[in-house]
C-alpha positions in Angstrom: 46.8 86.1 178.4 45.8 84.8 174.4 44.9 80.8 173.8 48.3 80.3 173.5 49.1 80.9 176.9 51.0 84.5 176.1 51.0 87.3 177.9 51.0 90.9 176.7 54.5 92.1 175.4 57.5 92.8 177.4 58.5 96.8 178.8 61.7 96.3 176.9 59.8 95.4 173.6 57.6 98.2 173.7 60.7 101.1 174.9 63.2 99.6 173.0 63.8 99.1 169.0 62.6 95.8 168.5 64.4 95.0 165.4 67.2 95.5 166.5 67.1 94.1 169.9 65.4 90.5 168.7 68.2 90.3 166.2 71.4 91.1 168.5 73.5 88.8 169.8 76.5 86.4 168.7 75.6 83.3 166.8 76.3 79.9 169.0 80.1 79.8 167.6 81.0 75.9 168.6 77.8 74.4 168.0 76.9 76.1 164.7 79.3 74.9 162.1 78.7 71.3 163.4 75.0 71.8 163.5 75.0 73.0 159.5 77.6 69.7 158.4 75.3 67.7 160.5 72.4 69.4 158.1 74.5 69.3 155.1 75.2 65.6 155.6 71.7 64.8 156.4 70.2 66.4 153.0 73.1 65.1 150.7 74.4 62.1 151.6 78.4 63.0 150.6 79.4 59.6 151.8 77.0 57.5 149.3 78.8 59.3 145.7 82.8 59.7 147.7 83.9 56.4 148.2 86.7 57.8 150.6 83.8 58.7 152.9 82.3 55.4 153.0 84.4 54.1 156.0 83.9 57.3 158.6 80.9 57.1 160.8 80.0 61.1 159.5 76.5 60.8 161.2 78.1 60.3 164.8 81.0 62.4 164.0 78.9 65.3 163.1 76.0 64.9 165.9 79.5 64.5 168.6 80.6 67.8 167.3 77.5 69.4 167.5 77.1 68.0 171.1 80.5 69.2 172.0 79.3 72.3 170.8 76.9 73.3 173.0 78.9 72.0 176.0 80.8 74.7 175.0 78.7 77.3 173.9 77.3 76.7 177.4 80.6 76.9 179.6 81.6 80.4 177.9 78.1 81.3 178.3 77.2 81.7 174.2 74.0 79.7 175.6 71.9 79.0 178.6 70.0 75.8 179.5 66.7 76.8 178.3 63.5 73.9 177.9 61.5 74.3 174.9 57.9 73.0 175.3 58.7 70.0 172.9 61.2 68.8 175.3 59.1 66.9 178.3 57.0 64.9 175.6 60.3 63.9 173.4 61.1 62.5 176.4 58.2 60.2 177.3 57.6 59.4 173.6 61.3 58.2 173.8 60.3 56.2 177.1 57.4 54.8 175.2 59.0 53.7 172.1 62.2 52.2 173.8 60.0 50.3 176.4 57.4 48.9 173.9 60.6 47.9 171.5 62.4 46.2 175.1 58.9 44.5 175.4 57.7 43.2 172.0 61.5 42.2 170.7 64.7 42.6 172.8 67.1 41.1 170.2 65.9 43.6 167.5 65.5 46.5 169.5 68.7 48.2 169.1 69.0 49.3 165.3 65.3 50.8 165.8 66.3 52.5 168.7 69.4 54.2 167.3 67.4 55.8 164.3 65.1 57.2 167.3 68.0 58.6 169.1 69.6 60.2 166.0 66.3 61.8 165.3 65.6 63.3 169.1 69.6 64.3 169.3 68.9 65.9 165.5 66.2 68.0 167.6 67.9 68.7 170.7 71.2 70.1 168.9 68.9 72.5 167.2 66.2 73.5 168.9 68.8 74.0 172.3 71.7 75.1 170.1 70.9 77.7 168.7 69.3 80.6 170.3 69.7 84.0 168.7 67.5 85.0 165.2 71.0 84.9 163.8 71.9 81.5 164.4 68.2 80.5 163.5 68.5 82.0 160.1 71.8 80.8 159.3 70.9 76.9 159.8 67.5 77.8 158.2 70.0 79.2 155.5 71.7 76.2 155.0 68.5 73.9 155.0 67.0 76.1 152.5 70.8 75.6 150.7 70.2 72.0 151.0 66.6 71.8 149.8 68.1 74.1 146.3 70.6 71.3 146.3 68.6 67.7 146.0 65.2 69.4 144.0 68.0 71.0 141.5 69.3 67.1 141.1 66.0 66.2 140.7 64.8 68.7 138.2 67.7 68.1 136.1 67.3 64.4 136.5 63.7 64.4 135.2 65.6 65.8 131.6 68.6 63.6 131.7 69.6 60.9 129.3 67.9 57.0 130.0 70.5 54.3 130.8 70.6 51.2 132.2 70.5 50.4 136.0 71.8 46.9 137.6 69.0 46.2 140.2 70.0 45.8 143.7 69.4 41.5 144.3 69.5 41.8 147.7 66.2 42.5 148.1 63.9 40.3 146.0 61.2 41.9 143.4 62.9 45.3 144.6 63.5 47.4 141.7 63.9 50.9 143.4 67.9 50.3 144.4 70.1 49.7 142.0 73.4 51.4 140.3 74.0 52.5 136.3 76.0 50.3 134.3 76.7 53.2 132.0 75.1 51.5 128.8 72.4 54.1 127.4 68.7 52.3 126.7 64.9 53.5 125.0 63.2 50.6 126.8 64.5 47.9 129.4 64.8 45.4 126.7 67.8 47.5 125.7 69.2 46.4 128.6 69.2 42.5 128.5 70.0 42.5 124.6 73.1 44.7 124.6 75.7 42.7 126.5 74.4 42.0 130.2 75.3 41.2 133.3 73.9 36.9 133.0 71.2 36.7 135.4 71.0 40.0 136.4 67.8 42.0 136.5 67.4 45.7 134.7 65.5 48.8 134.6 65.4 51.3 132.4 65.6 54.9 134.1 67.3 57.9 134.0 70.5 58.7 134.8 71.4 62.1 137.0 73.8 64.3 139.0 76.2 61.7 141.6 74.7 58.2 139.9 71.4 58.9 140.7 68.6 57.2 139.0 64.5 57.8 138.5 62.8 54.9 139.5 59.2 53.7 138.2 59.4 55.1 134.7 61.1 58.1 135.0 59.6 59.7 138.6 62.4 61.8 139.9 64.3 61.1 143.6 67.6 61.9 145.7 69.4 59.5 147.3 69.6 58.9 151.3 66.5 59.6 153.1 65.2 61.0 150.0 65.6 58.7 147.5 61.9 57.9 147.4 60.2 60.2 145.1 57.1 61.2 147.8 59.7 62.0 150.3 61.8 64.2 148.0 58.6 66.2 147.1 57.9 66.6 150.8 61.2 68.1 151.2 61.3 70.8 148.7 58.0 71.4 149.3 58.2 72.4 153.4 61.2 74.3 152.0 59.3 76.8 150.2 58.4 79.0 153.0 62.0 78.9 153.7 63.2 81.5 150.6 59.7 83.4 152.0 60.4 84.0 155.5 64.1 84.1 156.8 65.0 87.7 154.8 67.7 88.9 154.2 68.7 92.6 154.9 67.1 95.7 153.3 70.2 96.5 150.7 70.3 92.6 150.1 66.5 92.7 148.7 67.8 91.7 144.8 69.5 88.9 146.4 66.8 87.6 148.1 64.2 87.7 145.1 66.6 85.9 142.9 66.4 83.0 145.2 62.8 83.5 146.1 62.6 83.1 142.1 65.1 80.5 142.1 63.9 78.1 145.2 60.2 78.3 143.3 61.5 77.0 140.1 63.6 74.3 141.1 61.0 73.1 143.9 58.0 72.8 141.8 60.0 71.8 138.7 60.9 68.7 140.7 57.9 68.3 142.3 55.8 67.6 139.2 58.9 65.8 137.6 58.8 63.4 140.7 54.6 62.6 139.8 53.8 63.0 143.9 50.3 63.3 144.5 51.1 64.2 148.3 54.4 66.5 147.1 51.5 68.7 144.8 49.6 68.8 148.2 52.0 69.7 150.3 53.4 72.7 147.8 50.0 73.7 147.6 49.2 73.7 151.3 52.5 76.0 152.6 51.7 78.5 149.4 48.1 79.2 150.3 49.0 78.9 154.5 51.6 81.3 153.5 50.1 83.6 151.5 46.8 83.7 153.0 48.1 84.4 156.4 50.5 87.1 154.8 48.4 89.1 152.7 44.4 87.6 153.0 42.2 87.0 150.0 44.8 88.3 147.8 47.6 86.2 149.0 45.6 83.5 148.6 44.8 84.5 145.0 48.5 84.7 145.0 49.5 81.3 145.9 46.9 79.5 143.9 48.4 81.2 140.8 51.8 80.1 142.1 50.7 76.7 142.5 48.8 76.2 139.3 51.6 74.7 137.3 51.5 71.3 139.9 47.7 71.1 139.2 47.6 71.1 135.4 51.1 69.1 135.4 51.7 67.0 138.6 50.8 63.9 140.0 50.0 60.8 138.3 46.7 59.1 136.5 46.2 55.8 135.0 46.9 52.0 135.9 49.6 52.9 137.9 48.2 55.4 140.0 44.9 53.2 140.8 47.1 51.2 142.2 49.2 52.9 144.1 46.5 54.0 145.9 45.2 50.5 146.4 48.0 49.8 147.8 48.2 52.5 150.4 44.5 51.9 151.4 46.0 48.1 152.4 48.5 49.6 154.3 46.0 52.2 156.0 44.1 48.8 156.8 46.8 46.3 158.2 48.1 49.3 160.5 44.6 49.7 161.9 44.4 45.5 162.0 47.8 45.9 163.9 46.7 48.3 166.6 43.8 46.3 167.2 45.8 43.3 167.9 47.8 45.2 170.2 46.0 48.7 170.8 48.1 49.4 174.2 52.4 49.0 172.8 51.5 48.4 169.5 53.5 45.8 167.9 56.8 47.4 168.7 59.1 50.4 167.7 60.1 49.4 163.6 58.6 46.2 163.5 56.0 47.3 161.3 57.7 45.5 158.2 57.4 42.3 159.8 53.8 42.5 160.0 53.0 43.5 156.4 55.5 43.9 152.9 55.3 47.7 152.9 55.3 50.2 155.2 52.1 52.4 156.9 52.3 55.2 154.3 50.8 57.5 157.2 52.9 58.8 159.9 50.4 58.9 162.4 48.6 55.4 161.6 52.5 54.2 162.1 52.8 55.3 165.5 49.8 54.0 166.4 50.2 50.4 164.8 54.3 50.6 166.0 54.2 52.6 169.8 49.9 52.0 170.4 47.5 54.7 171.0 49.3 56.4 173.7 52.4 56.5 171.4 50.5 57.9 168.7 49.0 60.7 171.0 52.4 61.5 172.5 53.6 61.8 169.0 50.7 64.2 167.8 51.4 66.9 170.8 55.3 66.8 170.0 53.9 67.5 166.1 51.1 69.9 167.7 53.6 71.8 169.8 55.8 72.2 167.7 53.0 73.7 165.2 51.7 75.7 167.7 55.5 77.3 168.3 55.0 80.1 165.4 51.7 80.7 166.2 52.6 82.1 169.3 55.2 83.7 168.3 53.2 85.5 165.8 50.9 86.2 168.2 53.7 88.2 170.2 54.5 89.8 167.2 50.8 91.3 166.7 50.9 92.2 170.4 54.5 94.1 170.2 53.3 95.6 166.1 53.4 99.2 167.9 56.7 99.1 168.2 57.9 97.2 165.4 58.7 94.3 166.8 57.0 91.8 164.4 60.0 92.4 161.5 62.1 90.5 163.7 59.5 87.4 164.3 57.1 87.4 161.7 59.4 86.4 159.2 61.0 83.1 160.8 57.1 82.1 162.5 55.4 82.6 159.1 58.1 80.4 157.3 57.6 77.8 159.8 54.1 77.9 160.7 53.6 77.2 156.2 56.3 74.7 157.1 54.4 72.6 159.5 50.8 73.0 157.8 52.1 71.1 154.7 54.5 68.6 156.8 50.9 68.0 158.6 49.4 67.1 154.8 52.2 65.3 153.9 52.4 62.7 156.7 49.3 61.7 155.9 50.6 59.8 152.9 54.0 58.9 153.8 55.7 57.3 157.2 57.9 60.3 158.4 57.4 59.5 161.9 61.3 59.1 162.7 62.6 60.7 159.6 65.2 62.9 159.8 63.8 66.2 158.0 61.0 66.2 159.9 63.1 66.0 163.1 65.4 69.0 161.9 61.9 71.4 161.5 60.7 70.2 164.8 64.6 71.5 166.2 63.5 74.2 164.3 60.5 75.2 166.0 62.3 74.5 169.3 65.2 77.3 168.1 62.4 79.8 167.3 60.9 79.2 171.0 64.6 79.8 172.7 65.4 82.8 170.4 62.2 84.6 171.4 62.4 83.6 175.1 66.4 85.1 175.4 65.0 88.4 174.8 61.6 87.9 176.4 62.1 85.2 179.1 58.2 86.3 179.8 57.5 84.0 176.3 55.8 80.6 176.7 54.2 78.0 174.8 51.8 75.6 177.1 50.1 72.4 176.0 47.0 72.4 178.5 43.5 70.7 178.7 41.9 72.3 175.8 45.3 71.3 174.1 45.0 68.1 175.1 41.3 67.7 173.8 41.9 69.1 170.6 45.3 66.7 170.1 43.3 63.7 171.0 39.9 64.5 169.1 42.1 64.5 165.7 43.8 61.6 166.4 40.6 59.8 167.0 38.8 61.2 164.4 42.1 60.3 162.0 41.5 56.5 163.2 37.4 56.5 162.7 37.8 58.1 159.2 40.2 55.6 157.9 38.8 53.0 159.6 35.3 54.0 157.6 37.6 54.7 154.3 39.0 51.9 154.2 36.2 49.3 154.9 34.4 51.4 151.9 37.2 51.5 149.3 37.9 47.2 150.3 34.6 46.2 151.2 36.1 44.5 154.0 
């Protein structure tokens, strides 16, 4: 048995044809299609650009499909009820959360706790859902579809036309929402000279695909869960290893080049069009995890070339990047203040805005200012777990190579293992502790564990004491290194 609690390959792996063994097997019929809308939705936000989709609830819609699904799926025996090693710890970090919310503010609880639930159902339906390599590839398909989708609206955003954009005045001082008034403009003083709204406040930005607008001078974003330009980066960054790893079939091989080709352009186009420090990281991170675990010194080679477009042409300098990072060095500081106050709860699930103007800008400093340090660490192993996911799988792989059986597993634990090293970067700078892409990869993981374990039910993935160890070291050492960083960079 290996580190990661596997055991030597299967009789049936080693006498049978591997490849064609880990591959059989009928797609989850009911639950899939709801599954990929439920995707589709997430990713594109239809319902923000159709204003006859405005009044359906297509969130609940689609995640009561995809439930009804795999009641299905199960009673005609598509599926079986199989845990995945995620599945215990969602659970107590959904105790945790909900009881510290009940605790620290009853009234407010509720909206907090429905993002939660959307983002543990978004995991369940997938990484329970689907279990067959088929049905993994095709939802991996579509997110991959999806990720083409917003980094192609914001690539050719970043060469549209400038135009005038009404800001949102809900929100005082907020100039990131806001719709185009169709008037074109040079500078934002275009705006309040040529026949404006009285007393309304303008920007200057550019107009794209769906009445999307940049937002700080031109930095490229989506709408929906991605309209902030970080988070956008993020997104088609994690998707990279997505073109990489799910292949397609040998007489398909064109195909799949082309939109290899085609995912690489788009995704680094509109990560140095959307001036993401953390995006450039995160690119950077899955090409040379990827590569360097694929082909060694020379992949590495490989991926650095790849990358080298987002380090002569991304990020950002200047006044405006000094302070952007002052200002996420503040945040760094009032979560650590916050867990101080209240190292056991933490102030409560979502109720980091009431504490301080912007948010933590570090998912794991926000669940341990929000949920406490035992929130945090249950957090970390749902994260770590589901890391640790491909790398067993890969390991089985290397342990069944005699009989070919890592072309069905390498592929889809390669992609996801890159997936999760630069999701691991980029949470470091941004507060995707309950967003909804990271709870899809984490479904993801979950839906490589069941595929693996219907035709090896010998397969597991344990989180023991060394596990533990390692989990709680890093999250320490995360909280003594900011805690040091910060006090240097503030002088406080």
């Amino acid at each position: 048995m290996d580190s990661c609690g596997v055991r030597g390959p299967p009789r049936f792996l080693v006498d049978a044809h591997p490849a064609h063994v880990l591959q059989r097997g009928a797609p989850s019929v009911f639950a899939l299609p709801a599954i990929s809308a439920l995707i589709i939705l997430i990713y594109s936000r239809p319902q923000e650009f159709f204003e006859s989709l405005q009044a359906a609830p297509l969130l609940y819609i689609f995640l009561g499909l995809a439930l009804c699904g795999m009641a299905l799926d199960l009673r005609i025996g598509n599926t079986h009820l199989r845990s995945t090693p995620q599945l215990p710890w969602v659970c107590l970090f959904v105790v945790w959360s909900a009881g510290g919310a009940l605790f620290r503010a009853p009234r407010t609880a509720l909206p907090h706790l429905t993002e939660l639930a959307i983002c543990v159902a978004l995991y369940a339906v997938i990484a329970h859902g689907l279990q067959t390599f088929r049905a993994l590839h095709i939802v991996a398909g579509v997110v991959l579809a999806m990720v083409l989708f917003v980094s192609a609206v914001g690539a050719h955003q970043g060469f549209a036309d400038t135009g005038c954009v009404l800001v949102n005045d809900s929100t005082p001082g907020d100039t990131a929402t806001g719709e185009p008034d169709g008037r074109p403009c040079v500078t934002e003083a275009d705006c309040v000279l040529n026949d404006p709204e009285p007393g309304a406040q303008y920007v200057c930005e550019r107009i794209g695909l769906f009445g999307t607008t940049s937002v700080g001078q031109g930095r490229v974003r989506y709408r929906g869960v991605l309209q902030d330009p970080n988070e956008l980066a993020l997104a088609g960054g994690i998707g990279l290893p997505l073109a990489l790893g799910f292949r397609v079939r040998r007489r398909r091989r064109a195909w799949h080049l082309l939109v290899t080709i085609l995912t690489f352009a788009v995704v680094l186009t509109c990560a140095v069009l959307s001036r993401s420090r953390g995006g450039q990281l995160v690119c950077l991170t899955v090409l040379a995890v990827y590569f360097a675990k694929r082909f060694g010194l020379r992949g590495l080679l490989l991926g650095g070339t790849l990358g080298l477009p987002l380090l002569l042409l991304g990020g950002r300098d200047g006044e405006e990047a000094a302070r952007s990072t002052i200002e996420r060095i503040e945040c760094w500081a009032e979560a650590l203040a916050m867990w101080r106050d209240h190292p056991v709860l933490g102030v409560g699930l979502g109720r980091f805005g009431e504490y301080h103007y912007l948010t933590a800008h570090n998912s794991y400093l926000l669940a341990l200012a929000e949920l406490g340090l035992p929130g945090m660490m249950l957090f970390s192993i749902v994260f770590y777990l589901s890391a640790k996911v491909p790398i067993a799988a890969l390991q089985r792989a290397a342990a069944a190579n005699s009989a070919g059986g890592e072309r069905a597993i390498v592929p889809a634990a390669m992609a996801l293992l890159a997936a999760f090293a630069g999701l691991a970067v980029g949470m470091f700078f941004l507060s995707f502790t309950y967003h909804y892409v990271l709870w899809i990869y984490i479904g993801l993981s979950g839906a490589l564990y069941s595929a693996v374990r219907k035709h090896d039910p010998t397969f597991r993935v344990r989180f023991g004491r060394s596990d533990a160890l390692l989990v709680g070291s890093v999250d320490v050492a995360i909280i003594v290194l900011v805690f040091l960083y910060t006090r240097a960079k503030l002088g406080a």
